[in-house]
KOLKE-714075 format. One record per residue (C-alpha): x, y, z; residue in one letter; residue number from 1. Coordinates in pm, whole numbers, padded with zeros to 5 digits. Each point is the difference from the previous one (the first is absolute). Example, Ala and Ser with C-alpha at 12.3 -4.5 7.8 and 13.67 -1.06 7.14 Angstrom:
BEGIN
X|Y|Z|type|seq
01230|-00450|00780|a|1
00137|00344|-00066|s|2
//
This chain:
BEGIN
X|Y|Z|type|seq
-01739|-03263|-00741|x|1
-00022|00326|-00098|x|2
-00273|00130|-00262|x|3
00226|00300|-00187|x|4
-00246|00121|-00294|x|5
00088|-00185|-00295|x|6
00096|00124|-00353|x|7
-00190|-00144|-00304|x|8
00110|00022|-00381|x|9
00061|00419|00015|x|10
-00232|00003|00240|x|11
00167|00198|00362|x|12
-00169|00029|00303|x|13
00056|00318|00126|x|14
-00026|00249|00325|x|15
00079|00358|00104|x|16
00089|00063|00388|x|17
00020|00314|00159|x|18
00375|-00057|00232|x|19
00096|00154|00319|x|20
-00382|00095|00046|x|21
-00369|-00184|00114|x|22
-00158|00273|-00197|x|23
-00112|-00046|-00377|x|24
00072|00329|-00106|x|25
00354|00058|00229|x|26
00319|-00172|-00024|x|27
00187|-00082|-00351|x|28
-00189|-00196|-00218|x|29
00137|-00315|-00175|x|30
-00098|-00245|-00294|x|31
00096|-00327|00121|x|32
-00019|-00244|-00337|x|33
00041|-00418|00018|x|34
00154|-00153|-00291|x|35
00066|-00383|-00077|x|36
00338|-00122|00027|x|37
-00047|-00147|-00391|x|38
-00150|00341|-00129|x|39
00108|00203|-00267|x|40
-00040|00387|00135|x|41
00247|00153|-00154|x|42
00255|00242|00181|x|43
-00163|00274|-00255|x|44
-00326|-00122|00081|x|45
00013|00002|00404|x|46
00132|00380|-00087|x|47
-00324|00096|-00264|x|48
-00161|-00139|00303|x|49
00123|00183|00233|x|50
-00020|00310|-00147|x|51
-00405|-00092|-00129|x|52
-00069|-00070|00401|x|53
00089|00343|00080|x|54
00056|-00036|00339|x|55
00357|00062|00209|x|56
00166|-00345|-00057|x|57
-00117|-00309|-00167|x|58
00131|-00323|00173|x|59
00009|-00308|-00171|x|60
00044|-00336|00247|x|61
00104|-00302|-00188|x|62
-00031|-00310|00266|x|63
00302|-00235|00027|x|64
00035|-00373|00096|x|65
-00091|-00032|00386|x|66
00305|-00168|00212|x|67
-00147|-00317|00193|x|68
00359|00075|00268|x|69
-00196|00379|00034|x|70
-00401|-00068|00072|x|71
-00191|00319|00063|x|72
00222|00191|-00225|x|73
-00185|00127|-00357|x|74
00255|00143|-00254|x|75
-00017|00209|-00312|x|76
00208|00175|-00241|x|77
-00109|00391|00014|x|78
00046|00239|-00257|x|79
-00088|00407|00053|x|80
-00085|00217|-00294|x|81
-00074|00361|00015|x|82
-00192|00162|-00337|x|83
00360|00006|-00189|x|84
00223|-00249|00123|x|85
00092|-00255|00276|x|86
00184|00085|00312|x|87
00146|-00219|00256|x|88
-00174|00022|00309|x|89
-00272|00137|00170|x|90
-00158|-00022|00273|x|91
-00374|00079|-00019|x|92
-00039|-00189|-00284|x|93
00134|-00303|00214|x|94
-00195|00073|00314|x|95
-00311|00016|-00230|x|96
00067|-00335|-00118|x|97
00031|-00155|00300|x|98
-00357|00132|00064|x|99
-00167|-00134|-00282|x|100
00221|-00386|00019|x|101
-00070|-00006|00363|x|102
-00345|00045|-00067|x|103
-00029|-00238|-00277|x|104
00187|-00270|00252|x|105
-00228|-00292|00131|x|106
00142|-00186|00320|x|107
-00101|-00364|-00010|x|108
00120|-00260|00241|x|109
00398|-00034|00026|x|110
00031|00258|-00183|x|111
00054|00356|00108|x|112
00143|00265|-00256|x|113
00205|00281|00254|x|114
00248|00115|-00218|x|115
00019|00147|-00351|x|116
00313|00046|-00260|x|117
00036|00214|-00231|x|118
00309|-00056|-00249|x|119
00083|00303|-00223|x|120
00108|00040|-00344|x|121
00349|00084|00178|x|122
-00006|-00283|00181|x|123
-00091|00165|00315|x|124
-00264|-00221|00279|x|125
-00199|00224|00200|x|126
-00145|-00183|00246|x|127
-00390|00058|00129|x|128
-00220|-00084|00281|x|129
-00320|00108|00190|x|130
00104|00196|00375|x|131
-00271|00146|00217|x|132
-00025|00372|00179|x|133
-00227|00080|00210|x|134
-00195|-00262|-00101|x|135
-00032|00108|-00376|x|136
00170|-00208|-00297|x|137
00339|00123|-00147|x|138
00234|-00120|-00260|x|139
00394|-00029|00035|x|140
00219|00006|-00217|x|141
00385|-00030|00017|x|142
00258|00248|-00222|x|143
00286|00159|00042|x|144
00136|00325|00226|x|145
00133|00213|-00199|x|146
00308|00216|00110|x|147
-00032|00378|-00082|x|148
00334|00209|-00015|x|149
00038|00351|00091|x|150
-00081|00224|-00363|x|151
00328|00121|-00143|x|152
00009|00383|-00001|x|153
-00073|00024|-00354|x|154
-00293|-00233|00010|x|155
-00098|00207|00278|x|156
-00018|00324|-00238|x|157
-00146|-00160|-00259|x|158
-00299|-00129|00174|x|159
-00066|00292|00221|x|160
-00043|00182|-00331|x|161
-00217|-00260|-00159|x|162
-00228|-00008|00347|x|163
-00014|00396|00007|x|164
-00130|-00007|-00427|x|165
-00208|-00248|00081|x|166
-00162|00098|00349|x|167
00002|00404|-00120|x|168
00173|00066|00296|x|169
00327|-00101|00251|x|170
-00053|-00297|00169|x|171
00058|-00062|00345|x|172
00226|-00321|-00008|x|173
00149|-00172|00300|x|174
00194|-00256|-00154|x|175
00096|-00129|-00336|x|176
00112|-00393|-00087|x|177
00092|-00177|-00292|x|178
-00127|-00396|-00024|x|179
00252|-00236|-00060|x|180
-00030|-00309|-00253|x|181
-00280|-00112|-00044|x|182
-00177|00305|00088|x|183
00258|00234|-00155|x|184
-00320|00203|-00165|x|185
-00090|00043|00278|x|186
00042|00346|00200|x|187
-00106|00063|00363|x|188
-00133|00347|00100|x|189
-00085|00095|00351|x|190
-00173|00283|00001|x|191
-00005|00216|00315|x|192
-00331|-00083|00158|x|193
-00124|00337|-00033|x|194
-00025|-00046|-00369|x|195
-00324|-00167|00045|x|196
00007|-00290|-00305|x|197
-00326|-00075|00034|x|198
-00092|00270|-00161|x|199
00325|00091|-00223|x|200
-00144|00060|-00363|x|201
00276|00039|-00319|x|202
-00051|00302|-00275|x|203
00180|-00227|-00222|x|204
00133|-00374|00096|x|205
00142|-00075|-00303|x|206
00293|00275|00138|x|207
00109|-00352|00262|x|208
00124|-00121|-00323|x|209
00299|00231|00054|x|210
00098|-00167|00323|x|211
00162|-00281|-00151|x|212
-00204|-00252|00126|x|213
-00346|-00206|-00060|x|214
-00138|-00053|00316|x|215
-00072|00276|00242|x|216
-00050|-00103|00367|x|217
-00081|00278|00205|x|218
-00059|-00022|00349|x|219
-00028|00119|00340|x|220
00006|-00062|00410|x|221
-00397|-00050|00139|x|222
00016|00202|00326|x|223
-00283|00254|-00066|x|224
-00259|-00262|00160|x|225
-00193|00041|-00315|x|226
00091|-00362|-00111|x|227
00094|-00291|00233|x|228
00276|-00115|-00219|x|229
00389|00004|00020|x|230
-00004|00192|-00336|x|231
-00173|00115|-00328|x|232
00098|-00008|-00330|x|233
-00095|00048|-00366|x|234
00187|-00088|-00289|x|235
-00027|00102|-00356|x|236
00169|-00122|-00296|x|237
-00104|00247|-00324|x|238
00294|-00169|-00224|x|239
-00195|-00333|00031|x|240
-00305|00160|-00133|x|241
-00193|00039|00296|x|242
00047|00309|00226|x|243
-00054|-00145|00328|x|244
00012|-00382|00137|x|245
-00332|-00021|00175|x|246
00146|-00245|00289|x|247
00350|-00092|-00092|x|248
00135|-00308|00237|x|249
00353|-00048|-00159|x|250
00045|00370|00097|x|251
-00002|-00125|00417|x|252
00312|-00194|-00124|x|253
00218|00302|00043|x|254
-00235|00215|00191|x|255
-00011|-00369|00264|x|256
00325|00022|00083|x|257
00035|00420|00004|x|258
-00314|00015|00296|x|259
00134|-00297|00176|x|260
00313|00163|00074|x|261
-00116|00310|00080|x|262
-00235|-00126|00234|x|263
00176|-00261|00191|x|264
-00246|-00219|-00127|x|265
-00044|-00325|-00240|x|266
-00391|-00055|-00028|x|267
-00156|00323|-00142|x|268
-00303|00133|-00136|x|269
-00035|00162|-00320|x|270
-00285|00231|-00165|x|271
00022|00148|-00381|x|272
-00225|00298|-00027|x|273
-00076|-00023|-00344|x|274
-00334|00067|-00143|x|275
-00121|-00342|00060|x|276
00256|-00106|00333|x|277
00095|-00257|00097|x|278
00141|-00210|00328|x|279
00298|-00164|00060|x|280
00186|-00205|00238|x|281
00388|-00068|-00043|x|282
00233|-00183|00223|x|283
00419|00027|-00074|x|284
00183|-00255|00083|x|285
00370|-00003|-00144|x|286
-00040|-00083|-00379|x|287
-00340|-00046|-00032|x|288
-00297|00243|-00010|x|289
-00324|-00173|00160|x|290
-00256|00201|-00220|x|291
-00366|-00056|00153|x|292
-00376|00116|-00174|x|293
-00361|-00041|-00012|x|294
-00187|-00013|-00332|x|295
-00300|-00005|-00115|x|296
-00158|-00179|-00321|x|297
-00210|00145|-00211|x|298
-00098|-00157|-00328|x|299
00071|-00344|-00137|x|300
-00050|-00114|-00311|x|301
00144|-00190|-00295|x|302
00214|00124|-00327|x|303
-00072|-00151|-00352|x|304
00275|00095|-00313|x|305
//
C-alpha cells in the first residue's frame, strides 16, 4: 500500500517542491498540504493559509477511496490557492505534488502505485505519472490544448499600447493570439527573436493591466544556439498580484500547440528564462497537452491550527 503522510486532529503534514527544476533555489516553488478526508479546514482557512505560506501556490491534496477494478492508481481531490483566492488549474502546483506523493509512495508486493489523479474543484482529473529522459525522473501530467485565435484589430491596439507603457519602449512583436475557453485570459505574444526576453525588464508592469487580459505569455523561436530548446518564454501576470510567474506550465497549453505548428513538430522542448528558470518538456497531441517537469523538494514539515 501506499504510505501518503497522514493528517492528525489539525495537525497537516506539509512540503514545498521546487517544479520544472532539480535545483533548490530554481524552478517555481510550491506548498503541497495533506488534509484528512473527515477534516474541518475551512475554504477560508486553506486561503489564510495560503496566503500565511507565502509561497506561489498552496496545494491542498485530499486522498479519495482507492478503486480495487484500478490497482496502482492513487487519487486525490486537489485544490490551488494563490495569496487571494482559488483558481482552477495549474500546473506547477500539480507537477510539485506529484513529487512530493511519489516520494511519499512505498511499493510493497502486488502492489505498484504508477498512476496519480487529481480531481479538481471543477470536476476536472488530471492524470499523473513518473516518465524518464535521459535517464533523469520527470513528471507528466495531462491538460488541455488550448486554441489561440488571431487578436482582433482593436485588441491588437490596445495591447501594443499597454506593452509599449509598460516596456518604455515599442516592442518588436511577431504575432499576437487570443486563448480560447478555458484559457480565454490568456494572450500569446511572440516576440521577434531579436527582442531578447531574457533580459526584457518593465518600467512599470502594472501598465499590462491595460491589455485586457491576466495572463501574459510572451515568447519566442530558440535559433540563436544560446539555448537548446524549441522556445523560451516568460509570463507575468501583475493583475493577480504577482508581476511575473516564475515557471508557468498552464502557459505551454497555448504556447504547446502555437510551437508545434510552427515547427512541424509534436514533442518540444521548452525553457522560461525567468529569474529562477525553469525546464520543460511538452508533447501535443490533438486535445490534450502532455505537460512534463522535474522538481525538487525542499522542506517538509507539519502544520498545527
Amino acid at each position: 500500500m501506499s504510505s501518503i503522510p497522514t493528517p492528525g486532529p489539525r495537525s497537516y503534514p506539509t512540503a514545498i517542491a521546487n517544479a520544472f527544476t532539480q535545483d533548490p533555489f530554481g524552478g517555481n516553488p510550491a506548498a503541497i498540504i495533506f488534509l484528512d478526508p473527515s477534516n474541518t479546514l475551512t475554504q477560508a482557512e486553506r486561503q489564510k493559509l495560503a496566503k500565511s505560506l507565502n509561497q506561489p501556490i498552496a496545494v491542498f491534496l485530499t486522498p479519495t477511496p482507492a478503486s480495487a477494478s484500478r490497482p496502482g492508481v492513487v487519487s486525490f481531490e486537489i485544490q490551488h490557492f494563490v495569496a487571494n483566492y482559488e483558481v482552477d488549474l495549474c500546473g506547477h502546483g500539480t507537477i510539485a505534488a506529484s513529487k512530493v506523493v511519489f516520494d511519499s509512495v512505498t511499493n510493497s508486493p502486488g502492489f505498484e502505485t504508477h498512476t496519480l489523479e487529481f480531481t479538481t474543484t471543477e470536476g476536472v482529473v488530471i492524470s499523473s505519472r513518473q516518465v524518464v529522459f535521459e535517464d533523469e525522473e520527470w513528471f507528466e501530467i495531462v491538460l488541455p490544448a488550448g486554441k489561440a485565435r488571431d487578436a482582433t484589430g482593436e485588441e491588437e491596439g490596445r495591447i501594443l499600447v499597454a506593452f509599449a507603457r509598460a516596456m518604455g519602449k515599442e516592442p518588436r512583436i511577431k504575432y499576437l493570439g487570443v486563448g480560447e475557453p478555458p484559457f480565454q485570459h490568456h494572450l500569446l505574444v511572440v516576440f521577434e527573436e531579436s527582442e531578447n526576453i531574457e533580459h526584457l525588464k518593465f518600467v512599470d508592469a502594472k501598465a499590462l493591466d491595460a491589455s485586457g487580459f491576466e495572463c501574459h505569455v510572451v515568447t519566442t523561436d530558440s535559433t540563436s544556439g544560446k539555448f537548446p530548446e524549441d522556445y523560451i518564454t516568460r509570463m507575468f501576470a501583475p493583475s493577480g498580484g504577482e508581476d511575473e510567474d516564475q515557471v508557468c506550465g498552464s502557459a505551454n497549453c497555448t504556447m504547446g500547440p502555437y510551437w508545434a505548428a510552427q515547427k512541424g513538430i509534436t514533442e518540444l522542448k521548452a525553457r522560461q528564462v525567468s529569474e529562477r528558470g525553469g525546464k520543460l518538456r511538452v508533447g501535443v497531441y490533438g486535445d490534450n497537452i502532455r505537460l512534463r517537469g522535474q522538481a525538487r523538494v525542499t522542506s517538509l514539515g507539519r502544520l498545527f491550527l
